[in-house]
N, C-alpha and C positions, 0 to 999 in steps of 0.2 A: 497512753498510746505509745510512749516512748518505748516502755518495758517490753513492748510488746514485740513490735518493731525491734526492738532488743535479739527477743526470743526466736522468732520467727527466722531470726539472720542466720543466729547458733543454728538452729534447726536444719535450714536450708543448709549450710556449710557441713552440718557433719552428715547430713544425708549423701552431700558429693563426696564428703572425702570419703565415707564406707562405703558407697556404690562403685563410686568410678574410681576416683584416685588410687584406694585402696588398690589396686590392678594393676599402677602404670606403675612398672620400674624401668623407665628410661633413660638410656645410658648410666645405669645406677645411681638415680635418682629414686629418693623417695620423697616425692612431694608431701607438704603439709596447708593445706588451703587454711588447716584453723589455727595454725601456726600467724600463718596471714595476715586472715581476721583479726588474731590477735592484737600483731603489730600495729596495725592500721587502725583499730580502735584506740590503743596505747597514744596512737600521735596525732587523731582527730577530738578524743574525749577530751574533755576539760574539768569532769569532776575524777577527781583521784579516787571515790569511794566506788565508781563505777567500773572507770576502769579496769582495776583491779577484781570486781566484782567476776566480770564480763571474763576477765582471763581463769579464773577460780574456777569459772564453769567449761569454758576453753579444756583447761589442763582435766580439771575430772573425766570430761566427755573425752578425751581423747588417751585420759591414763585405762579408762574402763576397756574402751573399745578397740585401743592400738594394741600393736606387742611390744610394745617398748617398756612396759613397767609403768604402775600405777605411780609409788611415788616420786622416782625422775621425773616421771614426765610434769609432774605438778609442782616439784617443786622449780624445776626449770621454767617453767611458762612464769609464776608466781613471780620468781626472783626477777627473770629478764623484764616482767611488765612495769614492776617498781624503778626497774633500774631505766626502762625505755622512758617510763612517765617522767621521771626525773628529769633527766636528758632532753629530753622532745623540743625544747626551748633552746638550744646551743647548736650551733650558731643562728644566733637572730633574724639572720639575711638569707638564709636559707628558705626555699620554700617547703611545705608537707610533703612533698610526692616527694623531691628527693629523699627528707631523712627516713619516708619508709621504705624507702629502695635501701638504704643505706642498715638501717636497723631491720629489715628482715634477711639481707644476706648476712648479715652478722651476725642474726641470733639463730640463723638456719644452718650456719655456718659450724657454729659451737654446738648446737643440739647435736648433730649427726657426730662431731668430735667427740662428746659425752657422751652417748650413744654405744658408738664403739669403742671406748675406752672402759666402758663398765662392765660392757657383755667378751671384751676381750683381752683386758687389761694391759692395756698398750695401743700404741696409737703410729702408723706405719702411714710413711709419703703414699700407699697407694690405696690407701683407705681416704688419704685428704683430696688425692688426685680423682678415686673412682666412685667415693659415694658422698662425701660432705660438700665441695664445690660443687657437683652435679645438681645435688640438690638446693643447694644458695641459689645457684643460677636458675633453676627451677619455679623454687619461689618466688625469687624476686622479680621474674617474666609476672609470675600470678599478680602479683601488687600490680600491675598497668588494668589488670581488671578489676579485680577486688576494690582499691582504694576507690574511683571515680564511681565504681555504683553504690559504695558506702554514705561516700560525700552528698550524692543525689539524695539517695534515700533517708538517709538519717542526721545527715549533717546540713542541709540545707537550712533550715530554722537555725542553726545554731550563728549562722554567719548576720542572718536579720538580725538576731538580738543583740548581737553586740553593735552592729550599727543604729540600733534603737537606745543603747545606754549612752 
Protein backbone atom coordinates (compact mmCIF):
# COMPACT_ATOMS: atom_id res chain seq x y z
CA UNK A 1 0.00 0.00 0.00
CA UNK A 2 2.90 2.23 0.78
CA UNK A 3 4.55 1.91 -2.96
CA UNK A 4 1.56 2.72 -3.89
CA UNK A 5 0.71 5.64 -2.23
CA UNK A 6 4.33 6.36 -3.21
CA UNK A 7 3.44 6.29 -6.86
CA UNK A 8 0.31 7.83 -7.01
CA UNK A 9 2.05 11.07 -5.18
CA UNK A 10 4.80 11.06 -8.06
CA UNK A 11 1.90 10.78 -10.33
CA UNK A 12 -0.18 13.43 -9.02
CA UNK A 13 2.82 16.04 -8.71
CA UNK A 14 4.23 15.63 -12.12
CA UNK A 15 0.72 15.87 -13.54
CA UNK A 16 0.64 19.59 -11.77
CA UNK A 17 3.91 20.38 -12.42
CA UNK A 18 3.36 19.57 -16.55
CA UNK A 19 -0.12 20.96 -16.51
CA UNK A 20 -0.10 23.85 -14.52
CA UNK A 21 3.27 24.85 -13.10
CA UNK A 22 4.75 24.34 -16.29
CA UNK A 23 2.85 27.86 -17.41
CA UNK A 24 3.56 29.97 -14.43
CA UNK A 25 6.72 32.15 -14.72
CA UNK A 26 6.16 34.45 -12.11
CA UNK A 27 8.03 37.20 -11.38
CA UNK A 28 10.75 34.86 -12.95
CA UNK A 29 10.05 32.22 -11.03
CA UNK A 30 10.19 28.79 -12.21
CA UNK A 31 8.62 26.74 -9.87
CA UNK A 32 9.46 22.96 -9.18
CA UNK A 33 6.45 21.15 -7.07
CA UNK A 34 8.77 17.90 -7.60
CA UNK A 35 11.74 19.53 -6.54
CA UNK A 36 9.34 19.87 -3.43
CA UNK A 37 8.29 16.50 -3.19
CA UNK A 38 11.50 15.67 -3.17
CA UNK A 39 12.64 17.69 -0.31
CA UNK A 40 9.90 16.75 1.78
CA UNK A 41 10.31 13.14 1.37
CA UNK A 42 14.12 13.42 1.93
CA UNK A 43 13.22 14.90 5.51
CA UNK A 44 9.97 12.73 6.45
CA UNK A 45 11.57 9.24 5.05
CA UNK A 46 13.33 7.32 7.31
CA UNK A 47 14.51 4.44 5.11
CA UNK A 48 17.55 5.79 2.98
CA UNK A 49 16.81 3.14 0.24
CA UNK A 50 13.53 4.92 -0.24
CA UNK A 51 14.42 7.86 -0.13
CA UNK A 52 16.63 8.08 -2.61
CA UNK A 53 14.53 5.70 -4.56
CA UNK A 54 11.59 8.21 -4.68
CA UNK A 55 14.18 11.22 -5.72
CA UNK A 56 15.76 8.66 -8.75
CA UNK A 57 12.19 8.74 -10.10
CA UNK A 58 11.81 12.56 -9.10
CA UNK A 59 14.86 13.51 -11.18
CA UNK A 60 14.17 10.90 -14.22
CA UNK A 61 10.52 12.27 -14.52
CA UNK A 62 11.48 15.68 -14.40
CA UNK A 63 15.02 15.20 -16.46
CA UNK A 64 12.59 13.42 -19.34
CA UNK A 65 9.79 15.91 -19.23
CA UNK A 66 11.70 19.51 -18.21
CA UNK A 67 14.09 21.51 -20.44
CA UNK A 68 16.55 21.61 -18.19
CA UNK A 69 18.58 18.61 -19.36
CA UNK A 70 18.22 14.96 -18.52
CA UNK A 71 21.40 14.37 -16.82
CA UNK A 72 21.76 17.80 -14.44
CA UNK A 73 18.80 17.50 -13.68
CA UNK A 74 19.33 13.81 -12.13
CA UNK A 75 22.20 14.16 -11.03
CA UNK A 76 21.33 17.30 -9.07
CA UNK A 77 18.08 15.78 -7.39
CA UNK A 78 20.29 12.48 -6.71
CA UNK A 79 23.35 14.31 -5.09
CA UNK A 80 21.14 17.05 -3.04
CA UNK A 81 18.75 13.88 -1.63
CA UNK A 82 21.87 11.96 -0.26
CA UNK A 83 23.24 15.12 1.02
CA UNK A 84 19.41 16.39 2.45
CA UNK A 85 19.07 12.68 4.01
CA UNK A 86 22.28 13.01 5.61
CA UNK A 87 21.56 16.31 7.12
CA UNK A 88 17.87 16.04 8.01
CA UNK A 89 18.96 15.15 11.56
CA UNK A 90 21.11 18.61 12.50
CA UNK A 91 19.98 20.36 14.47
CA UNK A 92 18.10 18.06 16.73
CA UNK A 93 15.81 20.84 18.18
CA UNK A 94 14.76 21.81 15.09
CA UNK A 95 11.44 20.80 13.91
CA UNK A 96 10.54 19.07 10.02
CA UNK A 97 8.73 21.93 8.65
CA UNK A 98 11.42 24.24 9.34
CA UNK A 99 14.36 22.19 7.81
CA UNK A 100 12.21 21.76 4.76
CA UNK A 101 11.58 25.38 4.50
CA UNK A 102 15.19 25.61 5.00
CA UNK A 103 16.55 22.77 2.46
CA UNK A 104 14.14 23.39 -0.24
CA UNK A 105 15.08 27.24 -0.56
CA UNK A 106 18.57 25.93 -0.61
CA UNK A 107 18.36 23.28 -3.08
CA UNK A 108 15.88 25.53 -5.24
CA UNK A 109 18.16 28.05 -4.70
CA UNK A 110 21.48 26.14 -6.23
CA UNK A 111 19.44 24.27 -8.98
CA UNK A 112 18.34 27.55 -10.71
CA UNK A 113 22.28 28.88 -10.02
CA UNK A 114 23.40 25.41 -11.85
CA UNK A 115 20.94 25.92 -14.25
CA UNK A 116 22.00 29.06 -15.56
CA UNK A 117 25.52 28.58 -15.03
CA UNK A 118 25.44 25.53 -17.49
CA UNK A 119 23.17 26.88 -20.13
CA UNK A 120 25.20 30.36 -19.87
CA UNK A 121 28.36 29.74 -18.52
CA UNK A 122 28.47 32.36 -15.85
CA UNK A 123 26.36 33.40 -13.30
CA UNK A 124 25.39 37.33 -12.95
CA UNK A 125 23.70 39.24 -9.58
CA UNK A 126 20.48 39.56 -11.96
CA UNK A 127 20.16 36.01 -12.73
CA UNK A 128 20.48 35.46 -8.56
CA UNK A 129 18.19 38.51 -8.03
CA UNK A 130 15.47 37.54 -11.15
CA UNK A 131 15.18 33.91 -11.56
CA UNK A 132 17.03 31.76 -8.70
CA UNK A 133 15.63 33.69 -5.46
CA UNK A 134 12.14 34.00 -7.16
CA UNK A 135 12.03 30.66 -7.55
CA UNK A 136 13.49 29.59 -3.72
CA UNK A 137 10.74 31.80 -2.58
CA UNK A 138 8.53 30.09 -4.81
CA UNK A 139 9.17 26.81 -3.56
CA UNK A 140 9.46 27.26 -0.36
CA UNK A 141 5.67 28.96 -0.21
CA UNK A 142 4.76 25.30 -1.87
CA UNK A 143 6.46 23.30 1.27
CA UNK A 144 3.41 24.98 3.55
CA UNK A 145 1.22 22.78 1.31
CA UNK A 146 3.10 20.14 0.00
CA UNK A 147 4.81 18.99 3.37
CA UNK A 148 1.31 18.84 5.79
CA UNK A 149 -0.57 16.74 3.14
CA UNK A 150 2.55 14.46 2.70
CA UNK A 151 2.69 14.09 6.47
CA UNK A 152 -1.37 13.35 6.59
CA UNK A 153 -1.20 10.94 3.76
CA UNK A 154 1.77 9.10 4.16
CA UNK A 155 3.59 9.84 7.08
CA UNK A 156 0.94 9.37 9.57
CA UNK A 157 1.61 5.44 10.47
CA UNK A 158 4.95 6.22 10.55
CA UNK A 159 4.63 8.59 13.73
CA UNK A 160 2.43 5.34 15.54
CA UNK A 161 5.25 3.09 14.95
CA UNK A 162 7.55 4.65 16.55
CA UNK A 163 5.54 5.32 19.53
CA UNK A 164 4.57 1.66 19.31
CA UNK A 165 8.50 0.51 19.59
Amino acid sequence: MRNFKIFLWIFVILLIQTVILAQIRALGAIPSLVLVYAVCVMILENEFRVAVTVSIICAASMGALGDRGFALTTLFYVYSSIVIFSLRDKPAYVGNLPKALFWTFLSSFAAEIMYYASSHFTVSADAILNVALPTALFNTVMVLAVYPLLKITMYRDEKKRKLIQ
